[in-house]
C-alpha positions as CSV (number, residue, x, y, z in Angstrom):
1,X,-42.7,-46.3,13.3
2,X,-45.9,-45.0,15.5
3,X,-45.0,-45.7,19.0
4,X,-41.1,-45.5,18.4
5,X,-39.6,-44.3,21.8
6,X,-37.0,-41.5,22.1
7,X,-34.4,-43.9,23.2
8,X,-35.0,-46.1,19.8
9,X,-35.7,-43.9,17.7
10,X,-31.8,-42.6,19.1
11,X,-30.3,-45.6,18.8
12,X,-31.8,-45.9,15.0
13,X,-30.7,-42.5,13.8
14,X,-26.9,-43.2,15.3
15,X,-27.0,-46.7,13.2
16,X,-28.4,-45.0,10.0
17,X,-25.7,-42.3,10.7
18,X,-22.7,-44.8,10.9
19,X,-23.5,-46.7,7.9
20,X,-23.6,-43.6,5.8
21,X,-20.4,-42.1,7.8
22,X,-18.6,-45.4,6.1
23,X,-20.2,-45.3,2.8
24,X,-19.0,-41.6,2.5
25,X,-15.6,-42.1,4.4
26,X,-14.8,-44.8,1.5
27,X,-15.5,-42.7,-1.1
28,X,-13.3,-39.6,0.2
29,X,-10.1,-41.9,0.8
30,X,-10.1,-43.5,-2.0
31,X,-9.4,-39.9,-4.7
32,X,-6.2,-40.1,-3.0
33,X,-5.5,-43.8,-3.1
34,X,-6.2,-43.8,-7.3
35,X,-3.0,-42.8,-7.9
36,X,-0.7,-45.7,-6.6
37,X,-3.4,-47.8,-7.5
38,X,-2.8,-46.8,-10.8
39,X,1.0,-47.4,-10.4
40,X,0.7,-50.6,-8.2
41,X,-1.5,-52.5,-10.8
42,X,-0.1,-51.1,-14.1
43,X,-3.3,-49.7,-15.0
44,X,-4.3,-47.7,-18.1
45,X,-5.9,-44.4,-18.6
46,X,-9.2,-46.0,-19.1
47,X,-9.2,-48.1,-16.5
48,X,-8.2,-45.1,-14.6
49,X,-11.4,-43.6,-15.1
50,X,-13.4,-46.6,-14.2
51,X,-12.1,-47.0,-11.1
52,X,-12.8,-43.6,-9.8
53,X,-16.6,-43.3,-11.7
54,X,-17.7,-47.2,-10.7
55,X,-19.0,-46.9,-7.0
56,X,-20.9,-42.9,-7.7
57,X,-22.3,-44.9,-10.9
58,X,-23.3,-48.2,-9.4
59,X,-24.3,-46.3,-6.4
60,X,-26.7,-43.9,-8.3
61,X,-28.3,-47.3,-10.6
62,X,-29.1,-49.0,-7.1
63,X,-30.7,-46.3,-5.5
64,X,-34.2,-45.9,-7.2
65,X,-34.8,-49.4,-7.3
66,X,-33.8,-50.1,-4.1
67,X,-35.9,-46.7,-2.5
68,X,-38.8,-48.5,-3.8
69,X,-38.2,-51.9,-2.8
70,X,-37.9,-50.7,0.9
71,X,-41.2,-48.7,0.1
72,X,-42.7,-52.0,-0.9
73,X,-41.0,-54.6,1.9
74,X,-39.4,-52.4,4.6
75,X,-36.4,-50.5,5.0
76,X,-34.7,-53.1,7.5
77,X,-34.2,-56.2,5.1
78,X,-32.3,-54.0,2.6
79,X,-30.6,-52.2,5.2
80,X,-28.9,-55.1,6.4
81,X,-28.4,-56.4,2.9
82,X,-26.8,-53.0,1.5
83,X,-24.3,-53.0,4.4
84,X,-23.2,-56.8,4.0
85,X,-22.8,-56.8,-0.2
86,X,-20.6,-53.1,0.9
87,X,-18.5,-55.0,3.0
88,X,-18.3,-58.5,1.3
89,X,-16.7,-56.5,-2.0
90,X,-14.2,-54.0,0.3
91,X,-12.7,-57.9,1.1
92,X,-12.9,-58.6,-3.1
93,X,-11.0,-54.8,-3.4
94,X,-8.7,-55.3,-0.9
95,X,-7.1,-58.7,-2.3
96,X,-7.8,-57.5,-5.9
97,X,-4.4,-58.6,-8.2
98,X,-5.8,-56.3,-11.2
99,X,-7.6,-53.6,-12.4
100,X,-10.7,-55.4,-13.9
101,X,-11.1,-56.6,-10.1
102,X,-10.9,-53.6,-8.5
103,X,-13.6,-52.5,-11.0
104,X,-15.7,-55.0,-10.2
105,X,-15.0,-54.4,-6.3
106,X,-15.8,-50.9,-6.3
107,X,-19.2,-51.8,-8.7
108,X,-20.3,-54.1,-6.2
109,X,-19.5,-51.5,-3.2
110,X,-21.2,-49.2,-5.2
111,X,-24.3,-51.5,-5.1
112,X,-24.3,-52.2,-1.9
113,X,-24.0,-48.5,-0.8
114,X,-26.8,-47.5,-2.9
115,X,-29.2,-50.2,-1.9
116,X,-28.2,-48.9,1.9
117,X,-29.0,-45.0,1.6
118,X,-32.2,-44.8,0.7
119,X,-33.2,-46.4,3.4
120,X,-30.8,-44.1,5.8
121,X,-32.9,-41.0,4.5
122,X,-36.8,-43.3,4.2
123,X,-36.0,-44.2,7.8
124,X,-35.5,-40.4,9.0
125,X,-38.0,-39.3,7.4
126,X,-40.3,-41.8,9.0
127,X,-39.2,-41.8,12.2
128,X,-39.0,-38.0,12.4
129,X,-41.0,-35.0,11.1
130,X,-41.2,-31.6,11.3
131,X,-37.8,-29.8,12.9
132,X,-37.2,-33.0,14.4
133,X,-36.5,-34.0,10.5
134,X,-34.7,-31.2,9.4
135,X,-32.3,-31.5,12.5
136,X,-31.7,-35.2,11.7
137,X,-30.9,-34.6,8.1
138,X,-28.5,-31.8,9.0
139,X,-27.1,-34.5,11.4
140,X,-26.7,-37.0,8.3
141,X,-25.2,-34.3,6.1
142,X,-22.9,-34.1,9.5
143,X,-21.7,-37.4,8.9
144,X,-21.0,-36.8,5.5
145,X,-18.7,-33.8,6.3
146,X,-17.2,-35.6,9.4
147,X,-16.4,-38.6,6.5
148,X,-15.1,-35.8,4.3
149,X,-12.9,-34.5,6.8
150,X,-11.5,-38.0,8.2
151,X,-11.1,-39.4,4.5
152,X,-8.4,-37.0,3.2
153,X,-6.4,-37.5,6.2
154,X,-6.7,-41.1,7.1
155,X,-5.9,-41.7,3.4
156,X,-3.2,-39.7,3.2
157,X,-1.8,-40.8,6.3
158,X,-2.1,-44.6,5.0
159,X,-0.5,-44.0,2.0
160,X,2.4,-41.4,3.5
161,X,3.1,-43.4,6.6
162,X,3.0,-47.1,4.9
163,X,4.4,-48.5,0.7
164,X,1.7,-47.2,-1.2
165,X,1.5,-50.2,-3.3
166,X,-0.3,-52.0,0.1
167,X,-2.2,-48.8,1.2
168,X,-4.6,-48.8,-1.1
169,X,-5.2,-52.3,0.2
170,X,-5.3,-51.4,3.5
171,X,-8.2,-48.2,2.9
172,X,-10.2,-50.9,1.0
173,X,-9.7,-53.7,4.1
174,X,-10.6,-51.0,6.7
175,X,-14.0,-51.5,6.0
176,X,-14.3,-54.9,6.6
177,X,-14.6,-54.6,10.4
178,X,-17.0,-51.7,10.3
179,X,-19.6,-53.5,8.6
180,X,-19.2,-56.5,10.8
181,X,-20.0,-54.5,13.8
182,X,-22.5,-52.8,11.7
183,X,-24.5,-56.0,10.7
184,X,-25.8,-57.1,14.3
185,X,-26.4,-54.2,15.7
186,X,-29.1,-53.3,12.6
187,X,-30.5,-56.7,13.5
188,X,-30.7,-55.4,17.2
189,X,-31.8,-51.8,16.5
190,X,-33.3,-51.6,13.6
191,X,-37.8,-52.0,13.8
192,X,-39.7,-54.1,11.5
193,X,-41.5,-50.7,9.7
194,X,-44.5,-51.5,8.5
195,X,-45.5,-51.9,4.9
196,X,-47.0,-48.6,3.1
197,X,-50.2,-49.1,2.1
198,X,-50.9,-49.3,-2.2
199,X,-53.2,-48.1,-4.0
200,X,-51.9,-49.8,-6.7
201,X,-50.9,-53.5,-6.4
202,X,-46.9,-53.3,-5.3
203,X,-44.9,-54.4,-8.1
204,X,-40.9,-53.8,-8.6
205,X,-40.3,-51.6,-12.1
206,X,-37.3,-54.1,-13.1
207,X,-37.4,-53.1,-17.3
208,X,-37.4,-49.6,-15.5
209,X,-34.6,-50.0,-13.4
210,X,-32.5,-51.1,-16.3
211,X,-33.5,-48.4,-18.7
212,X,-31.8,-46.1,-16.6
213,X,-29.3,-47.9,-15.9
214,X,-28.2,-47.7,-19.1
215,X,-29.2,-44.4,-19.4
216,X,-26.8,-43.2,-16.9
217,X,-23.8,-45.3,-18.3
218,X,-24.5,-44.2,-21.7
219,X,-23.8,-40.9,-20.8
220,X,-20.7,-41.9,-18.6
221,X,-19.2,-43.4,-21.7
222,X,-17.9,-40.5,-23.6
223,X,-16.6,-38.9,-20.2
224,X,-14.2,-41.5,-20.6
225,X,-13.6,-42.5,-24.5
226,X,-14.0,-38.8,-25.5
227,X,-14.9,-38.1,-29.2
228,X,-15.3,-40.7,-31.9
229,X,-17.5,-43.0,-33.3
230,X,-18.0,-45.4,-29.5
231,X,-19.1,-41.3,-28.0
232,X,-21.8,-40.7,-31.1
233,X,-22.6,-44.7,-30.0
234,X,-23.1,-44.1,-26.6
235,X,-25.2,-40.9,-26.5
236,X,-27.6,-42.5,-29.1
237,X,-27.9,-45.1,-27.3
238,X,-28.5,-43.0,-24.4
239,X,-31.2,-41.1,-26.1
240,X,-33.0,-43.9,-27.2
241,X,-33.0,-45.3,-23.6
242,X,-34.2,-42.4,-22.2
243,X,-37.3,-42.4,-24.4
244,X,-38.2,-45.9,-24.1
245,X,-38.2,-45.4,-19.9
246,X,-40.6,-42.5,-20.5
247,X,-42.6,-44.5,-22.2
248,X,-42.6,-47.6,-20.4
249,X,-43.0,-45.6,-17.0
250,X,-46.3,-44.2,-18.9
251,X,-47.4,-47.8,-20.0
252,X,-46.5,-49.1,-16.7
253,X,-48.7,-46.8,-14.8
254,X,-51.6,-47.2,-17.3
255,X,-51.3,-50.7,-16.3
256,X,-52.4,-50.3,-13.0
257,X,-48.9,-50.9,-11.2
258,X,-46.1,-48.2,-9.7
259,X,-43.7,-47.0,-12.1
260,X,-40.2,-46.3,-10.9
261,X,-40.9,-42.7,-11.1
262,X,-43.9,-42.0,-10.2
263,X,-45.9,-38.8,-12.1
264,X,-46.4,-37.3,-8.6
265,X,-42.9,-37.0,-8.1
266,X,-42.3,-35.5,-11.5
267,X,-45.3,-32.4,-11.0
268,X,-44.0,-31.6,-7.9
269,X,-41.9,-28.0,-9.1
270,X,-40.1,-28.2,-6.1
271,X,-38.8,-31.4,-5.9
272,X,-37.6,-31.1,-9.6
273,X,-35.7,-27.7,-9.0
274,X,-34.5,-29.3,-5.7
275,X,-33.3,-32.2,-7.1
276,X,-31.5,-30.4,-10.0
277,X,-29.2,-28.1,-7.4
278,X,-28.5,-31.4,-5.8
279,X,-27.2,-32.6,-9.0
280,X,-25.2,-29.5,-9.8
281,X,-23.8,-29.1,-6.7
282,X,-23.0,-32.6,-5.7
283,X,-21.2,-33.0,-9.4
284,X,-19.1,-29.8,-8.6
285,X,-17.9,-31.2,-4.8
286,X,-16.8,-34.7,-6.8
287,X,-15.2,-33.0,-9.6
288,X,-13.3,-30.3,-7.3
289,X,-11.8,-33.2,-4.7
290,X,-10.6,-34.8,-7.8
291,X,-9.2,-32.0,-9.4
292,X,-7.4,-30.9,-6.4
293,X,-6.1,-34.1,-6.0
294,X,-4.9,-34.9,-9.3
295,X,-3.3,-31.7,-9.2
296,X,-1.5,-31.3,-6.2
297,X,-0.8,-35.2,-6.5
298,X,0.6,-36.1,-10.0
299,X,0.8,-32.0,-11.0
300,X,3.1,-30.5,-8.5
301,X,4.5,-34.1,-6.9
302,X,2.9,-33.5,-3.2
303,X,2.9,-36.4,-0.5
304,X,-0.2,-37.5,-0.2
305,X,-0.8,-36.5,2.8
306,X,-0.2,-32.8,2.6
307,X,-2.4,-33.4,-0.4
308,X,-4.9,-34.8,2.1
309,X,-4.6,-31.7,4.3
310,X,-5.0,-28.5,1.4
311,X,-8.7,-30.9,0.9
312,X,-9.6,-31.5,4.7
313,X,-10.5,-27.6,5.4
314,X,-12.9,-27.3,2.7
315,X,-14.1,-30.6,4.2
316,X,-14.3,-29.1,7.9
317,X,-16.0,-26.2,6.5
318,X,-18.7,-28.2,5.3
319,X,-19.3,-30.3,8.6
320,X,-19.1,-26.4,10.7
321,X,-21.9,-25.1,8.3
322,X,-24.0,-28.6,8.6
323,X,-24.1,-28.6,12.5
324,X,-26.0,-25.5,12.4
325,X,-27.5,-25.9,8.2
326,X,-31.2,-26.6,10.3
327,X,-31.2,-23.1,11.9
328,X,-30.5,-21.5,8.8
329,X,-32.9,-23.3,6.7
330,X,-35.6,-22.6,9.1
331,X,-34.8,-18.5,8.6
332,X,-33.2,-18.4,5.2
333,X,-35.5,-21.0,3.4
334,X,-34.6,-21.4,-0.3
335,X,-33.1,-17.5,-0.4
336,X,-30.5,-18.5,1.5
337,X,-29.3,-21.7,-0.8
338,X,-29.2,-19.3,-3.8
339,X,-27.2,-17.0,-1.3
340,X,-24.7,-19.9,-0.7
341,X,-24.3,-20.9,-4.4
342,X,-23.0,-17.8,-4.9
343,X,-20.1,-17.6,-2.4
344,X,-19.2,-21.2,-3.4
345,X,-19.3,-19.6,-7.0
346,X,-16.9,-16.9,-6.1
347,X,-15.0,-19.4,-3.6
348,X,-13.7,-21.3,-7.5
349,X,-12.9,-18.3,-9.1
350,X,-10.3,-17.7,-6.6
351,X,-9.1,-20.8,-6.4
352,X,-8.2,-21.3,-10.3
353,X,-6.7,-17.3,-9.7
354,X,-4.3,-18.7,-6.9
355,X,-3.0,-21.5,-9.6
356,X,-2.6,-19.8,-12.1
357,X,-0.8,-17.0,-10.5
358,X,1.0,-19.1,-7.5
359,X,3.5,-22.0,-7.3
360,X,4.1,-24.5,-4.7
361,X,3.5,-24.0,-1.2
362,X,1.6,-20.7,-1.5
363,X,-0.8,-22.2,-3.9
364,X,-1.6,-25.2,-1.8
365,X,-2.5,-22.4,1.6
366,X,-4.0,-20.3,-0.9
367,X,-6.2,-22.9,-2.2
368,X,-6.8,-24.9,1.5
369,X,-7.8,-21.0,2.5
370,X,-10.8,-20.4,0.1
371,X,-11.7,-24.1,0.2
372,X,-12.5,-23.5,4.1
373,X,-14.9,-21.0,2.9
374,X,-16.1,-23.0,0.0
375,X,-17.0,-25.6,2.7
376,X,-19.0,-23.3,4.9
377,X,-21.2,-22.5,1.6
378,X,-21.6,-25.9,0.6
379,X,-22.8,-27.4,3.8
380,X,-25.3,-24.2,3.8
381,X,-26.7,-25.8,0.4
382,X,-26.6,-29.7,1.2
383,X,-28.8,-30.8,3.9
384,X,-31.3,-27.4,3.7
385,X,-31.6,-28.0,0.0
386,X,-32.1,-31.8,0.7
387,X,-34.8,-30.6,3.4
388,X,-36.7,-28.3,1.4
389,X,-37.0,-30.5,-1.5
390,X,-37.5,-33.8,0.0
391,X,-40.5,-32.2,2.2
392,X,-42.0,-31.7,-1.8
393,X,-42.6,-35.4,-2.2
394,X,-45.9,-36.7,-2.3
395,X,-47.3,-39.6,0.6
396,X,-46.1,-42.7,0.2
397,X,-43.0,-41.8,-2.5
398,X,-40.6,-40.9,0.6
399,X,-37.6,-43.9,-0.6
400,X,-38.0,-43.5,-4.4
401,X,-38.4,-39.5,-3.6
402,X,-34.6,-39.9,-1.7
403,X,-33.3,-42.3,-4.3
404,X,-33.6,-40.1,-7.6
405,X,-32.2,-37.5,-5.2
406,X,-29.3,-39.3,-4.3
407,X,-29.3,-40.8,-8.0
408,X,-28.5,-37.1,-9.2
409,X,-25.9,-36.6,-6.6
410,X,-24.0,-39.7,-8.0
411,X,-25.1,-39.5,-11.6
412,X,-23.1,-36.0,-11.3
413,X,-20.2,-37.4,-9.2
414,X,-19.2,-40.1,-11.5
415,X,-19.7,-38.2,-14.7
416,X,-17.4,-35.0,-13.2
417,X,-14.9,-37.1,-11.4
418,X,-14.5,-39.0,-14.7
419,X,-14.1,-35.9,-16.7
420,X,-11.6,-34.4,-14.1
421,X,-9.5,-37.9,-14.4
422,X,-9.6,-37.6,-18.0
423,X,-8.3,-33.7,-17.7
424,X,-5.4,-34.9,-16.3
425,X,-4.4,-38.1,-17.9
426,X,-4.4,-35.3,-21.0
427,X,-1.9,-33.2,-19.1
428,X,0.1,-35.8,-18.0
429,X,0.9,-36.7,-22.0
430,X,2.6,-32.7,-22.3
431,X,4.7,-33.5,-19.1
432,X,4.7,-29.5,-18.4
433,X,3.4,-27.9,-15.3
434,X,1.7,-25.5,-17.2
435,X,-0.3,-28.4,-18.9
436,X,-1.3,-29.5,-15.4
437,X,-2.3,-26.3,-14.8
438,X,-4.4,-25.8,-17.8
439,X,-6.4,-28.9,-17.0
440,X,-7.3,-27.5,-13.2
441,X,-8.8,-24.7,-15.4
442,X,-10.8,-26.9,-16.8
443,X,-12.0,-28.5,-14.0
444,X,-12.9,-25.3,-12.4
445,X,-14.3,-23.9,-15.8
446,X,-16.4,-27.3,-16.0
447,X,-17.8,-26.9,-12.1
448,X,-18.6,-22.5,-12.3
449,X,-20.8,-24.1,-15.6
450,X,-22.6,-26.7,-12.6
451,X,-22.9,-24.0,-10.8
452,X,-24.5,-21.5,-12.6
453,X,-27.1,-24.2,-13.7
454,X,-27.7,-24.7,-9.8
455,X,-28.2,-20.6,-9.1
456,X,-30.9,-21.4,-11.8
457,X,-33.0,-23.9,-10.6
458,X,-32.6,-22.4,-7.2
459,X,-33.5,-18.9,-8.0
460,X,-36.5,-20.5,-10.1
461,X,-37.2,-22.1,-6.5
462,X,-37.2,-19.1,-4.8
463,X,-39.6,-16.9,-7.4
464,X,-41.9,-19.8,-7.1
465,X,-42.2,-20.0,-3.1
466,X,-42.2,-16.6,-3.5
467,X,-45.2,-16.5,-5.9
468,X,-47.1,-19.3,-3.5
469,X,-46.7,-17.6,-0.5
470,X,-48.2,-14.0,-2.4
471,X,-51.2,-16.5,-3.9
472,X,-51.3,-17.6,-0.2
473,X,-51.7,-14.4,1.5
474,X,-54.3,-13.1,-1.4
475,X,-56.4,-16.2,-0.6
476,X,-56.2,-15.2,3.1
477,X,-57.2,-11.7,2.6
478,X,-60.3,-12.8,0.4
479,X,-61.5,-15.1,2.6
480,X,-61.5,-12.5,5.5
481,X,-63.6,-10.5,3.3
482,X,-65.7,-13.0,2.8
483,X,-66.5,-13.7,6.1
484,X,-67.2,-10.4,7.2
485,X,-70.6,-11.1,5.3
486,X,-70.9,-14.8,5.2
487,X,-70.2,-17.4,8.2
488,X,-69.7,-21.0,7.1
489,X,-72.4,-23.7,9.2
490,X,-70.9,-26.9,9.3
491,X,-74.1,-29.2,9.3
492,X,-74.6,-33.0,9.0
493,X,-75.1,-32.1,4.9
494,X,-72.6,-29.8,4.6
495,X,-71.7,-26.5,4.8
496,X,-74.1,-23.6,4.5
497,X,-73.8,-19.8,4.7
498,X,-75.4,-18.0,7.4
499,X,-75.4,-13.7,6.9
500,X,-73.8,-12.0,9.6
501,X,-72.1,-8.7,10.5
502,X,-68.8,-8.5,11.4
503,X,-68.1,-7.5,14.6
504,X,-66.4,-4.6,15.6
505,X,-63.9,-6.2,17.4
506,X,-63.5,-9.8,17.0
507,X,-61.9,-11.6,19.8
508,X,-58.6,-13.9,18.9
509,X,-58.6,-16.8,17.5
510,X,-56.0,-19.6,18.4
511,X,-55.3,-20.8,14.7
């Protein structure tokens, strides 16, 4: 990207930024659609839960992969391919006359999404660095809440203004002419970026890739069969696959090629922790927008569209704290995320209190109230979190360093939105508003658990810059010591030490 002019590298971030905008918007309209989905196509509970955990789980399986392919080939190529699979399978969704097709349509957008966004996030962080970065990734987490907000209510307007049985169609169709507007202009604005140099010989971790693949749908598959015998299955399974891609990562590395992981990646402290509140957090914003809508939905019988609007504050709130997220990173750093966690913390508490204790209408301001809050803390923990921790991956790992982030973002998504699905199919069998209540508890109870595993990692983030920045300023203080006796002579050999007495008063020294 050397040599990338302000006007291009403009046009490029805009690009990246409507791709993702779409990719999110999807995603957001489509919690409200599930329910005359459901209705329209006779579906079952099971299927159900597929629908609404296929794209965060076939999303999270194609990013790693496809973060290091673009490390390997360039971000362009699968750029343009990501966008046109996404679009291709909205058509497939949109004429779907079953279930098992819209499964398969919302897999395939899935894909296609998750080969896109690494390369959204490997392209900002090579065209951009320093606070130029930070304010482009607070510009993506922008477009996330922008496609939060609009989602809710352009879905719930669809499906309020039109039959429900053909607006579902429609938000799947909707897409279509996005990405074919989309597709040329990546061929016009998007650079050729150059290859990264190897170390080792470039190679594509395929037996990796599917390990944990089916690591991650192992673990998806009791979310939706619950207990029993195909659970204990599935999480052995799981287990099993987990060992055998530590291994093979290991065996692939010793082999002189680059694992899908890389070791690098792993050390790095603050990438881990990072990635581990992304996880936590990201589970808790899926699991929350399908609580509420379930709730307000199919618990209390709300129009979809007022639906839509108790969920767009929290939304708005998240897009108000992202415009400005950069600033308060830059000041705050990691204390301020752990800050944040724990307003969003208190933000669920209130909102299972207003259930529980309110009905109707005043539940529904009540719980659009605190979730305008909830917003403002969450887009204070999304794109400074995603900042912080990104800036801890090693050279050269920059698209497989964003794709096991976003991987945990929809690992977490798919598994909670699942779970909350399955909370309420549950109620639905008692008929009682009570029982609908009960299983918003649950949700909420499910995500304050998220949470508290978030203010973990973070505050282990925290003591840790903390501790750095005291080893810092100890190795600063030593060194001036040091050279109040000693001056190091750089010399054609090396360095040598020269005695010397500090001066009484030393004139500055632009560091």
């Amino acid at each position: 990207m050397t040599g990338h002019g302000n006007h291009a590298k403009r046009a490029a971030l805009w690009l990246c930024l409507g791709a993702g905008f779409i990719t999110l918007l999807d995603q957001s309209m489509f919690v409200l659609a599930v329910p005359a989905m459901s209705v329209s196509l006779h579906a079952d509970s099971g299927s159900v839960q597929w629908i609404l955990a296929s794209y965060s789980l076939a999303f999270g399986v194609a990013l790693v992969p496809a973060g290091r392919l673009g490390d390997i080939v360039g971000r362009r190529t699968l750029f343009i391919a990501g966008i046109a699979v996404f679009g291709a399978s909205s058509l497939l969704g949109g004429l779907a006359s079953d279930p098992s097709l819209v499964i398969i349509a919302r897999l395939l957008q899935g894909l296609g999404a998750g080969t896109l966004n690494p390369q959204v996030l490997g392209l900002l962080q090579d065209i951009y660095s320093g606070h130029d970065r930070a304010k482009a990734l607070g510009a993506y987490a922008a477009a996330g809440g922008s496609a939060a907000v609009c989602g809710p209510l352009i879905g719930g307007l669809v499906l309020s203004v039109g039959d429900p049985a053909i607006g579902w169609r429609i938000l799947f169709l909707a897409n279509v002419p996005l990405v074919l507007v989309l597709v040329p202009l990546a061929f016009r604005l998007l650079p050729h970026s150059a290859r990264r140099p190897e170390t080792a010989k470039p190679s594509i971790d395929v037996l990796g890739a599917l390990l944990l693949g089916g690591v991650v749908i192992a673990s998806l598959i009791p979310t939706i069969y619950g207990a029993g015998i195909i659970a204990v299955t599935s999480l052995a399974i799981g287990a099993g696959a987990l060992l055998a891609f530590a291994g093979w990562e290991i065996l692939y590395h010793r082999r002189g090629r680059t694992p899908l992981l890389s070791a690098s990646l792993v050390k790095s402290k603050g990438y881990t922790l990072g990635t581990v509140v992304a996880l936590c957090q990201f589970g808790v914003g899926a699991g929350m927008a399908a609580v509420t809508a379930f709730y307000f939905l199919s618990g209390t019988g709300m129009a979809p569209l007022a639906a839509a609007a108790i969920l767009a504050p929290q939304a708005a709130g998240m897009l108000l704290a992202s415009s400005f997220s950069w600033r308060f990173v830059a000041r705050y750093g990691r204390a301020g995320i752990v800050y944040a966690l724990v307003g969003s913390l208190a933000c669920l508490i209130a909102k299972d209190l207003f259930v529980q204790m309110l009905d109707g209408g005043t539940a529904a301001l009540a719980v659009a109230a605190v979730g305008l809050a909830q917003g403002v803390a969450t887009g204070l923990v999304v794109a400074p979190n995603q900042t912080l921790t990104l800036a801890h991956a090693p050279a050269g790992t920059a698209g497989v360093a964003a794709g096991f982030y976003q991987l945990s973002q929809r690992f977490a998504a798919a598994l909670c939105s699942a779970a909350a699905a399955g909370m309420f199919l549950q109620a639905y069998g008692a008929a009682t508003g009570e029982a609908s209540k009960d299983a918003f508890h649950q949700g909420i109870v499910m995500c304050c658990i998220l949470l508290g595993v978030a203010l973990l990692a973070g505050g282990l983030d925290w003591l840790r810059e903390a501790r750095d920045r005291r080893n810092a300023r100890a190795v600063v203080v030593t060194s001036g010591k040091e050279a109040s006796t000693t001056a190091v002579v750089l010399t054609p050999e090396g360095p040598t030490a020269a005695c010397t007495q500090r001066p009484e008063a030393p004139e500055p020294v632009d560091a």
